[in-house]
Every structure is written in C-alpha cells, then in structure tokens.
N, C-alpha and C positions, 0 to 999 in steps of 0.2 A: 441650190448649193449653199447658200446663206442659212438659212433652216436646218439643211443638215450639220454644217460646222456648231451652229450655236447649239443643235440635241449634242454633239458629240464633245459641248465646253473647249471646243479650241477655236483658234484666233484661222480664218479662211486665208490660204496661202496662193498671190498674183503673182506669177514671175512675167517679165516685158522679156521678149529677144524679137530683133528688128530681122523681117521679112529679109529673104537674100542675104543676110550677113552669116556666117564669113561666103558663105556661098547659097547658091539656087538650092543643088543636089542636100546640102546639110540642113536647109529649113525644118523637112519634114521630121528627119528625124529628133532634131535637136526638140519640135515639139512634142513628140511621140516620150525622147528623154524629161522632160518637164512633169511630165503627167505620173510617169512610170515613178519619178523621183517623189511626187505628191502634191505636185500642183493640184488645188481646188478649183483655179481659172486661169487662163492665158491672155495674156495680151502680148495679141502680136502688131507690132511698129509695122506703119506702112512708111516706107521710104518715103522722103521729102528732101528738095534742097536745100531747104533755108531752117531746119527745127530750132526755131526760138526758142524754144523752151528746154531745151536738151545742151547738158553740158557735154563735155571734150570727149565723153568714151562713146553717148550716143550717139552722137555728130558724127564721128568717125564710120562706126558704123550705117550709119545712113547713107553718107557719101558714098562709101563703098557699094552701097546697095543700088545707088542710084547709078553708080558708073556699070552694075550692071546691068542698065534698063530693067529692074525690076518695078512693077507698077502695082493701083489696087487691084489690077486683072490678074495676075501672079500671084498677091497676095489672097486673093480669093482663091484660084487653084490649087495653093499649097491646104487650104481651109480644107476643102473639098479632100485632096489624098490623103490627108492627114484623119480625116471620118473616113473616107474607106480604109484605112488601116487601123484602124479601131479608137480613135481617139476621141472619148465619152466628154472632156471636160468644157466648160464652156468658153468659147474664143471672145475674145474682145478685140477689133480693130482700132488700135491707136496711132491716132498722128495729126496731122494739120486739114484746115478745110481745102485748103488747093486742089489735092486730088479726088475728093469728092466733087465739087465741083467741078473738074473737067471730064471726071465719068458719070457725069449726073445725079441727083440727089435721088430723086423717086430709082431708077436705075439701080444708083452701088445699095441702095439699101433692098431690094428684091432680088438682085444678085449674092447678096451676100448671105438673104437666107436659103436661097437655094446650094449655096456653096456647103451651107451649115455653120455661119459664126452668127452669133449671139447677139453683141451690141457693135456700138459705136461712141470712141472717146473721143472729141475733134476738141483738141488745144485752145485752136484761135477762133471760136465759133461761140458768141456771147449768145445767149437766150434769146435777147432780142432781134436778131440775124438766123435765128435757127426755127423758125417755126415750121418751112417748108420741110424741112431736114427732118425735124423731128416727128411729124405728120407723114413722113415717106418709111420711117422706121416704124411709128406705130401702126402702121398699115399693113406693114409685112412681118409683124412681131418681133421686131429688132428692136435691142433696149436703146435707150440714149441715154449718156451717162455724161453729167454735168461735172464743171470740175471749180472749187472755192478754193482759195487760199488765205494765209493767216491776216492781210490786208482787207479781206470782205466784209461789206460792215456786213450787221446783223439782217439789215434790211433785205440787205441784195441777195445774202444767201436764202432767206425767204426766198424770194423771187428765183434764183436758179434751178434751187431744191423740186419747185414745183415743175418743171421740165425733166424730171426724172424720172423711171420708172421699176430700176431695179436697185441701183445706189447711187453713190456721191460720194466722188472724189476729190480726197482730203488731200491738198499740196501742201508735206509738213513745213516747208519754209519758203520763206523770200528772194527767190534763186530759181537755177534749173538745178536739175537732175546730176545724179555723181553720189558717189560714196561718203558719208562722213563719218567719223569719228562717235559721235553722238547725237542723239535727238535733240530737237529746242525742247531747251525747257519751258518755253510755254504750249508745245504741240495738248500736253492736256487740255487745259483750260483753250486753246480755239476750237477742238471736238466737241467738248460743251456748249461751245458757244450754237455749233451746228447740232447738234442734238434737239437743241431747245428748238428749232426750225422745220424740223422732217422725223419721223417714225422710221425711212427707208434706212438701212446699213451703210456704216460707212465706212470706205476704206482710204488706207492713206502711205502715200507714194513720195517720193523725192526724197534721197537722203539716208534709206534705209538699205543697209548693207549684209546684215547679220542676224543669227537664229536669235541672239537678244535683243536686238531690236525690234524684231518680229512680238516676241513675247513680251517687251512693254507696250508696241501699240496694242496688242490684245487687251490690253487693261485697260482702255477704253472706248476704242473701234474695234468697228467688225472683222478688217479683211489690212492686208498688208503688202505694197509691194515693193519685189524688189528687180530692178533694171542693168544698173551698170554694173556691178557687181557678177552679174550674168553675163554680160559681154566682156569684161575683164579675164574673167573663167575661162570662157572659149577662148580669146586671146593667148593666154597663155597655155593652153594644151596642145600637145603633139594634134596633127590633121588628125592622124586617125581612131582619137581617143575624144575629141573634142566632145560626142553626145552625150560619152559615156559619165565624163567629167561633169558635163552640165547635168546630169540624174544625181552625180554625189553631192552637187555641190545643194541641189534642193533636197536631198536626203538629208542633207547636216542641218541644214534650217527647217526641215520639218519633224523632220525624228521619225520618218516613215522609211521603213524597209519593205522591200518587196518580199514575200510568200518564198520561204525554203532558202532564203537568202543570208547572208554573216555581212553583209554590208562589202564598202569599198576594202 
C-alpha cells in the first residue's frame, strides 16, 4: 500500500471509526464507505473501557460500543464480512492491550489473520512487554505497529522502531486524540527526528482533522490519520445517511471520486 501511495506521489490516506459505533448493523458498511471514499487503510478501534489515550469524541464512542457488548470477537467478524463484501484495503486493529489479552495473544493474532486484517496497533503495550505479542503477529503475518510520540527521546525511538515491521506511528502531539485547529508546529522536526531511526513509513495521527492537514503531513510523512473527525461525521448525519456521509467526507480529504460519479 505504502509503495503504491509513494509511485502515485500522494500522501497514504488512514481513517479510525470504532468497531460497534454508532451501531453493530452500521460497522460494516461505514467500512465498505471508507474504502469507496478512498481509504488506503483502515483502522478499526476495538472497543475498550478505559481509552487513555482517546479524547471526548473517541471515548464516547467506545462507550457506546462497549454498552453494546461488542468485543475483539466482533471486531474480527465485522473484518471477515467486510472481505467477503469486497473490502481490498488493509485493516489495522487499534486499541488497548486488555482485550488482547483476555483473548489471548498467539490466539487474537491467528484469528485475526484468518478474519483477514492486516496488523495490530496496542496503545499501552511498550516493546519491552510486547515481545510475546509481537512473535504471535509475526508468526501469522500480522504487522505490529509501534507507536512514538513527540516526548521519545531519540534513543527509545531506536529501540521501538525496531519492533516494527510495516510502519511507525507518529503521535503528532502531547495529548489524546480530537480535532484541532492546526498542527504543532514542531510536528516536522520530530518526523525527522524518527527518520534518522527507521527506513520503514511513517504515518502520523492525533489531531489531524482536515484534507490540509493531510497535505502538510505529506510533506514529510508517509500516511495520515484521521479519527474524531469521522466520528463527529457520523454523529451528526441523519441514521440513514450516516455511510453515505462518511465516503464524502473521505472523498473531501482525498480528492478521490468514484468511476461515472459528480461527487456528493
């Protein structure tokens, strides 16, 4: 995917929407709307009680997700109907290590390639606690994907980088997740800092709302995502427009239209 973005000079498009939110029934589609809109890769949120790392719009929907007993077993199902309905892009399961853990490590990482998603993003799972984790993913070809932030010294990011195997996930600021305004303006200079560290792509999350945002982290990461701003989306659509809305709304940030289409 990474390959193909960089032959085609554009910056690789992640959207996050959390498993179960706003409902079971709307998952599959809302990710079927991602792709269609021009998603490069998905990450889909596994429900958790406690997302530390997630501010007030993904919290919200977690919660909800979780009041409706949705788990990583669910979230691997929806993975699964979401490929048999023809869904080519690569999944990423994102969220905390608790539910791994209580589905087992060697387990959710065999399961999930037989579901057909791709990697594993775990929040609160340092390198040095992930080795089992990580040997259960590369065993069944599921990536693990490390996550740094602007706080890491140089050293450390060495050391995370090398538990990676397809990229590195760049936390543009010192906070959770949420809409802003604008990027740091140091988010360059800490991509460089992780450059000097790793060859693999990297992409970079938290904070990014909009198709210009997207287009400055291009200028000097690989990939980009974007979360609350997609849950925000769905929030405010009519129920029975909500998918249709989340494909415009990654149509507007990607500039891709679908074949014999005039757009929204």
């Amino acid at each position: 995917m990474f390959e193909r973005c960089h032959a085609e000079g554009r910056t690789a498009f992640m959207p996050y929407v959390t498993a179960g939110y706003p409902s079971r029934p709307e998952t599959v589609p809302i990710l079927l709307a991602l792709e269609a809109g021009g998603a490069d890769a998905i990450e889909l949120g596994v429900p958790f009680s406690d997302p530390m790392a997630d501010g007030a719009t993904i919290q919200h929907a977690n919660y909800v997700a979780v009041d409706h007993g949705v788990s990583l077993r669910d979230c691997l199902e929806f993975v699964a109907e979401a490929r048999s309905r023809g869904l080519r892009a690569p999944v990423i399961l994102m969220g905390y290590y608790n539910p791994v853990l209580a589905y087992g490590e060697e387990r959710a990482a065999a399961d999930a390639a037989l579901a057909g998603a791709d990697g594993f993003i775990v929040v609160d799972l340092p390198p040095e606690e992930a080795a089992r984790f990580v040997a259960a993913c590369r065993g069944n070809d599921i990536s693990f994907v490390p996550l740094v932030a602007p706080t890491t010294s140089d050293q450390r990011i060495g050391k995370i980088a090398k538990v990676a195997d397809a990229f590195v996930y760049c936390v543009s600021v010192t906070g959770t997740t949420g809409q802003r305004a604008s990027l740091p303006a140091e988010l360059a200079e800490f991509i460089a800092r992780v450059r000097k560290q790793t060859n693999l792509p990297l992409a970079v999350g938290f904070g990014i709302s909009r198709r210009e945002h997207v287009e400055a982290v291009g200028r000097f990461a690989d990939a980009a995502v974007i979360g609350s701003a997609i849950i925000a989306t769905i929030d405010a659509a009519d129920e029975a427009l909500r998918a249709q809305r989340v494909r415009e709304f990654v149509e507007n940030v990607t500039g891709h239209m679908q074949a014999g289409e005039n757009g929204p």
